[in-house]
N, C-alpha and C positions, 0 to 999 in steps of 0.2 A: 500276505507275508512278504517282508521284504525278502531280496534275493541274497542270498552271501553270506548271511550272521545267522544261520540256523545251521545246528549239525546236519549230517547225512541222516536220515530215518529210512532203514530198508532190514529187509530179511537177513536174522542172523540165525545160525544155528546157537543153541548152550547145550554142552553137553557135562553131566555127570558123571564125574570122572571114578565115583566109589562103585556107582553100577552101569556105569559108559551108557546111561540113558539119555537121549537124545530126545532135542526137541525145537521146533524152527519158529521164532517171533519176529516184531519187526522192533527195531530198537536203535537208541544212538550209539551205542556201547563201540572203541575204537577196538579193533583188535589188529593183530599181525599173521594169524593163522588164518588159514582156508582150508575149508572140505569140502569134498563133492558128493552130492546127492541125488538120486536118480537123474544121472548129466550133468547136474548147475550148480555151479559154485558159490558156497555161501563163505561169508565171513565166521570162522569159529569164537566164542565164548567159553572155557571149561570152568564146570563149577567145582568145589568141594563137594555140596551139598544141593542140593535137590527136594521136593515133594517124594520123589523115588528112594531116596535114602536118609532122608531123615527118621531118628525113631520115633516122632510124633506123631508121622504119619504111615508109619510103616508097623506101627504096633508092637515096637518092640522097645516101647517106653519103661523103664523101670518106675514102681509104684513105692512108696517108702512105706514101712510100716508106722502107719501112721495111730493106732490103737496103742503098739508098744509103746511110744513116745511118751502117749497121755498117760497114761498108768504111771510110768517113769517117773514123768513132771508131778504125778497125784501123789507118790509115794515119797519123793525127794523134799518137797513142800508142805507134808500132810499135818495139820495141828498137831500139838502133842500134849491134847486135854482137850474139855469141853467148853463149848461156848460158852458165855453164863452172862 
């Protein structure tokens, strides 16, 4: 690799700011914050969101009633006589 025209690639923290869960990769991401962790200072990232507080992954995804709907679309739609 040439020297000079590549970002910095090293250990950032990102932490999740809905449930302050932390967690340390390595990444180009520029930031202006620092935290220290056990001693050593990382560059911080704060997320919105996270694997930790998303409801996709946290199960607390709401499910639509998807049974009423059809019935709904069956009854709003439904012939009104026979085929023939």
């Amino acid at each position: 690799m040439k020297e000079g025209i590549h970002p910095a690639y090293r250990d950032v923290v990102f932490q999740d700011m809905a449930s302050d869960f932390r967690f340390i990769t390595r990444s180009t991401v520029n930031t202006r914050e620092k935290i220290t962790i056990d001693g050593k200072e990382y560059p911080l990232f704060k997320l919105d969101v996270s694997s930790e507080s998303h409801p996709f992954y946290t199960g607390a995804q709401q499910r639509v009633n998807e049974a009423g709907r059809v019935e709904k679309f069956r009854q709003k739609f439904a012939r009104s006589g026979k085929a023939g």
